[in-house]
C-alpha positions in Angstrom: 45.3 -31.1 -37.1 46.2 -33.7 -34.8 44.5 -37.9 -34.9 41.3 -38.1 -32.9 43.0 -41.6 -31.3 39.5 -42.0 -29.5 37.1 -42.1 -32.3 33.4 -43.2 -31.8 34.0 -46.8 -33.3 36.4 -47.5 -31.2 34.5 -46.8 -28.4 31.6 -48.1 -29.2 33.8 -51.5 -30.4 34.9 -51.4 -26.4 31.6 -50.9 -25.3 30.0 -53.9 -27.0 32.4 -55.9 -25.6 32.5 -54.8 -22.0 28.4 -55.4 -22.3 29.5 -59.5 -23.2 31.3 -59.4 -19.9 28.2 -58.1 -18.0 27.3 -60.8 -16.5 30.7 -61.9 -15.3 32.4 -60.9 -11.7 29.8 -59.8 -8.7 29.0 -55.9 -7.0 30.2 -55.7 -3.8 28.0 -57.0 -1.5 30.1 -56.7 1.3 29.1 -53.4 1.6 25.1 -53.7 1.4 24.3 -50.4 -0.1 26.4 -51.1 -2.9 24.4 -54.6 -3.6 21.8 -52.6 -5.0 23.5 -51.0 -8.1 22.0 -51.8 -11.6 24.7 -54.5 -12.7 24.0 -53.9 -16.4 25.8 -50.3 -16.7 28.7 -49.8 -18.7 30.3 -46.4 -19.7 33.6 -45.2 -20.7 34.2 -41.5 -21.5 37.2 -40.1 -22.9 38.7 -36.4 -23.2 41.1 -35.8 -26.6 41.6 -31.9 -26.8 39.9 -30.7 -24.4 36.7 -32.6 -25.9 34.8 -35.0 -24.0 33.4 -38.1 -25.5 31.6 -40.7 -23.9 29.8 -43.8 -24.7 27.1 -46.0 -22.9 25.4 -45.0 -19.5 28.5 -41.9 -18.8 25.8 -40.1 -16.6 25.0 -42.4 -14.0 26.6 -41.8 -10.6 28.3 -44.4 -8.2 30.8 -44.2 -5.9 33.8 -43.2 -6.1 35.4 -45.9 -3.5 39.1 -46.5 -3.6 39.5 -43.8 -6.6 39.4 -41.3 -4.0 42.9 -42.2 -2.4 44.8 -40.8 -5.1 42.7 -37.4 -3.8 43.7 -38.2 -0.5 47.4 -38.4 -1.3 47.3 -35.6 -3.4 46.0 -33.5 -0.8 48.4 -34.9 1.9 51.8 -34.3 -1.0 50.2 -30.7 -0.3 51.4 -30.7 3.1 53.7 -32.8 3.5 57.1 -34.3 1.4 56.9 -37.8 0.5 59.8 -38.5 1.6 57.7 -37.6 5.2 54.6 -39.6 3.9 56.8 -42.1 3.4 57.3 -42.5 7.4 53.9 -43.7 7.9 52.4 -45.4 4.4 54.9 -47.0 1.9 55.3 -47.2 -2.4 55.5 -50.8 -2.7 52.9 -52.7 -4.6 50.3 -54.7 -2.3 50.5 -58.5 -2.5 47.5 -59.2 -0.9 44.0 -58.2 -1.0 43.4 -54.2 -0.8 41.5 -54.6 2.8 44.2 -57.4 4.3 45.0 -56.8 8.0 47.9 -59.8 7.3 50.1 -57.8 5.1 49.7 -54.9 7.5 50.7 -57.1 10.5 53.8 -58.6 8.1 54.6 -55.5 5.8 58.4 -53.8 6.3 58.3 -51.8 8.9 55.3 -52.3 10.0 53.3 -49.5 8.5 51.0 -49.8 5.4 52.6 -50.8 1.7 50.8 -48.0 0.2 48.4 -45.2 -0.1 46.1 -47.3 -2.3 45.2 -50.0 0.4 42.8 -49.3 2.6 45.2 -49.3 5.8 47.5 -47.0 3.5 44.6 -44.5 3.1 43.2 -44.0 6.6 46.5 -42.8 7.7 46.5 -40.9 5.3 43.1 -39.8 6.2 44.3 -39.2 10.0 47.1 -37.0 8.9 44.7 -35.1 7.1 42.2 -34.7 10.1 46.0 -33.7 12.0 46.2 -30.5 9.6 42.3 -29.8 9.1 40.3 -31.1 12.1 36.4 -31.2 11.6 37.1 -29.4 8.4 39.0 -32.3 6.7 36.1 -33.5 4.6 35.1 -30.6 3.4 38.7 -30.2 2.1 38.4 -33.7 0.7 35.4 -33.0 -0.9 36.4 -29.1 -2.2 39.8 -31.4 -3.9 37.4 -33.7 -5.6 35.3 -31.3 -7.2 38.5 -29.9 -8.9 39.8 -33.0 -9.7 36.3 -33.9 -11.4 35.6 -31.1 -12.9 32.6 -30.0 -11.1 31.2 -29.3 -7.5 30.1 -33.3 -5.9 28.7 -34.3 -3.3 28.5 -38.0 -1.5 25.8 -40.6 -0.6 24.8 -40.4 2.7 23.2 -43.7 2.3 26.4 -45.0 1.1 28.4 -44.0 3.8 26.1 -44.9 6.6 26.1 -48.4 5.3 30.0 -48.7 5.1 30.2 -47.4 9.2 27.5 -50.1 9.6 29.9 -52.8 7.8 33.4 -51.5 8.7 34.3 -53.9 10.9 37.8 -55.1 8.7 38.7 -51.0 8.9 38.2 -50.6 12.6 40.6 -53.4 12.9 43.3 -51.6 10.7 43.1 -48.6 12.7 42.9 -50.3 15.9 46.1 -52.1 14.7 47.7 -49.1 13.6 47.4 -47.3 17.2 48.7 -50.1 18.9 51.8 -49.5 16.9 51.9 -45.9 17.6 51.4 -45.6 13.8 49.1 -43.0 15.1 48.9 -40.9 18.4 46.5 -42.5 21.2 44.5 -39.5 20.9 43.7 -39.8 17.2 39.8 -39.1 17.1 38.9 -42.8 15.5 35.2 -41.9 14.7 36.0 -38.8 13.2 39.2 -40.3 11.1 37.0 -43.3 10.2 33.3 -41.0 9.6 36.0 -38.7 7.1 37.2 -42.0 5.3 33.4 -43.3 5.1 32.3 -39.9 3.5 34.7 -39.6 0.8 34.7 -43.1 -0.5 31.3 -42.5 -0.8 31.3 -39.4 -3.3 29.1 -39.6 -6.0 30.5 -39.5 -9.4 29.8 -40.5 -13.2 32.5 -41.4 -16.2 32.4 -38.3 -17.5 33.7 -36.6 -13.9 36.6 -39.6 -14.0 37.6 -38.6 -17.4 38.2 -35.2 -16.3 40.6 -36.6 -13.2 42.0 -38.8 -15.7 43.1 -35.7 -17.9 44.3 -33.6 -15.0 46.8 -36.2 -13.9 47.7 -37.2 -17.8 48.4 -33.6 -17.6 50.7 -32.8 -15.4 47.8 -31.2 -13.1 46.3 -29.2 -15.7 42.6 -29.4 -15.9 40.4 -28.6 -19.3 40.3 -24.6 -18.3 43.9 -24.5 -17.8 43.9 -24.3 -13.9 46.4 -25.9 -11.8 45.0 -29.0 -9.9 48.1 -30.7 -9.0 52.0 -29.9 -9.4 53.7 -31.5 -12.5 56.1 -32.8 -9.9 52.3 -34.8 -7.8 50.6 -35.4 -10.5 53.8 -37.5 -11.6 53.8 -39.0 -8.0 50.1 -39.9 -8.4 51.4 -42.2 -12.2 53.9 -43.7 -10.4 52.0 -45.2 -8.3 48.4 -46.2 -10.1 51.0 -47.7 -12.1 52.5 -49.9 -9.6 49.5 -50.3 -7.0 46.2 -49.0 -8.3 44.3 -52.1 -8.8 45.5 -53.8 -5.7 47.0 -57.4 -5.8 46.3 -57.6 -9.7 48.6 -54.8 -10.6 51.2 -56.5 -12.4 49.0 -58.3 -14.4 46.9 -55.0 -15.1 50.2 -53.6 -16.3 51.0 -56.6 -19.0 47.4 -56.4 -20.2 46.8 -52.7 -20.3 49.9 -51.4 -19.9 48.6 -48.0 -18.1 48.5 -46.6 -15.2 45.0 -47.2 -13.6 43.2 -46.5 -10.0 39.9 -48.7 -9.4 37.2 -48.9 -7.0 35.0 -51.4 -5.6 31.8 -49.1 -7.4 33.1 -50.1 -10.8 34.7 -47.3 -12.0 38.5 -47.2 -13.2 40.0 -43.9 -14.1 43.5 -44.2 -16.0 46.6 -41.9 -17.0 48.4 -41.9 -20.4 51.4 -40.9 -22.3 49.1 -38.8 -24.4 47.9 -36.0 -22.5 44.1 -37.5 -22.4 41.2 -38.7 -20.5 39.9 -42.0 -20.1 37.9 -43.6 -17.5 35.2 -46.6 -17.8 32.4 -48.3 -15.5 30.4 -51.7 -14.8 29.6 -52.4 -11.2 30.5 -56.2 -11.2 34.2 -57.0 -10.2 36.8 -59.5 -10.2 38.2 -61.3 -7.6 40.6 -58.6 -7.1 37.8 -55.7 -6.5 38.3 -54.3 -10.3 35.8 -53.8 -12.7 35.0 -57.2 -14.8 33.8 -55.5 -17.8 36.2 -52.3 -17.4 39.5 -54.4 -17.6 38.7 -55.9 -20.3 37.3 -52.7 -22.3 40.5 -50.9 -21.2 42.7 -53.8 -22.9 40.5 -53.9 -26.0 41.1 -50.0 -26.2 45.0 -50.4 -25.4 45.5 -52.7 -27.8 43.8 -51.3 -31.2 45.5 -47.9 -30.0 48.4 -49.0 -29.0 48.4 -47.2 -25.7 50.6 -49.3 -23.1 53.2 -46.7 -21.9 55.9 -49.8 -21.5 
């Protein structure tokens, strides 16, 4: 019988720590729906075996935010080769904020660093409305639900309040036209509305321990189904690894050593060597738009368990 490596001590050992960090880091008030979140949450939930585990507040829901661009990509490696992908949005880590219209205006090329930015993930977004049309978020959202284990849906509150405050995106895509990045009839309401929607999904730890899994996996889910191809879902490591939590991805790789995708609603879901789940949550963030608290319970965890994959 194989080492639980997760045990309940250990979590709850993470847990008490992220709760001294509580009070560090700020929501993101930039976005005013998102000001209103109940700062003092913390979670993390893990799956070993097909078992999920989770300590603290795992069933309360936030947005998904910038998790969802590893969905996005996923989807678009669906239809299109990377090495086509790569045309449009680059691999290269991000040096500079994740909604910077300066590193879009400087980067090689002239086309976004990455997927994970948010200039990287509304072409992405566009090329998805280019093979789905009006259907695209339902697509978006049908792709979630797998990756998380069970049917979501999004905030409408949410999303109305990041149209009302998307002034920095409606520059990037403004930007990226100009270029001819995109075609001058790309339907910028619709591209933008899509990008709105799916940042906003609703989800807890618990669903981001299930994604976690799948892409630890090789695309496998808990039942055995096919998410994502072993040769995506190795894609999708790759590059959490090297530009998942933005500007502060070299040092998230020194102090927890895995490969990680954050969002600006406090959640971080991870991947692992070890063929299990693990995701954690608490709303306030760093400097850099990650989780406070979650950083710092992911270290803790990485280094009792030794879980750094360098």
């Amino acid at each position: 019988m194989r080492t639980i490596i997760y045990t309940e001590e250990i979590l709850e050992e993470a847990l008490n720590l992220g709760r001294k960090y509580l009070h560090e880091g700020n929501v993101a008030d930039y976005i005013p729906e998102l000001a209103k979140v109940n700062a003092n949450k913390v979670a993390i939930s893990t799956i070993e075996d097909g078992e999920l585990h989770s300590v603290g507040d795992s069933k309360v829901r936030f947005s998904i935010q910038s998790i969802v661009k590893v969905i996005l990509y996923s989807l678009a490696m669906e239809n299109y080769k990377v090495a086509e992908l790569k045309k449009y949005v680059g691999v290269r880590p991000s040096a500079k904020p994740f909604n910077s219209v300066i590193e879009l205006e400087l980067s090689e090329k002239r086309i976004p660093v990455n997927p994970f930015i948010n200039a990287g993930a509304i072409i992405i977004v566009a090329i998805l409305y280019n093979v789905y049309r009006e259907k695209t978020f339902d697509v978006i959202l049908e792709k979630a639900s797998e990756f998380l284990g069970e049917d979501v849906d999004y905030s409408r509150e949410i999303a109305q309040s990041e149209k009302e405050s998307s002034f920095t995106n409606r520059t990037l895509i403004y930007l990226m036209l100009s270029r001819e990045l995109l075609p001058s009839d790309t339907p910028v309401e619709e591209v933008l509305d899509t990008y709105f929607k799916a940042c906003s999904i609703l989800v807890n730890t618990e669903n981001l321990a299930h994604m976690s899994y799948v892409i630890s996996n090789n695309g496998i889910d808990t039942e055995g189904r096919e998410i994502i191809t072993k040769k995506e879902a190795r894609v999708l490591r790759s590059l959490m690894a090297t530009c998942g939590t933005y500007d502060y991805s070299g040092d998230f790789a020194i102090r927890v050593g895995l490969p990680a995708k954050s969002g600006v609603g406090g959640g971080i879901v991870t991947a692992s060597k070890n063929k299990t789940g693990l995701a954690v949550y608490a709303p306030r963030l760093d400097k850099h738009g990650n989780s406070y608290s979650g950083v710092r319970m992911l270290e803790h965890l990485s280094q009792e368990l030794d879980l750094s994959i360098y």
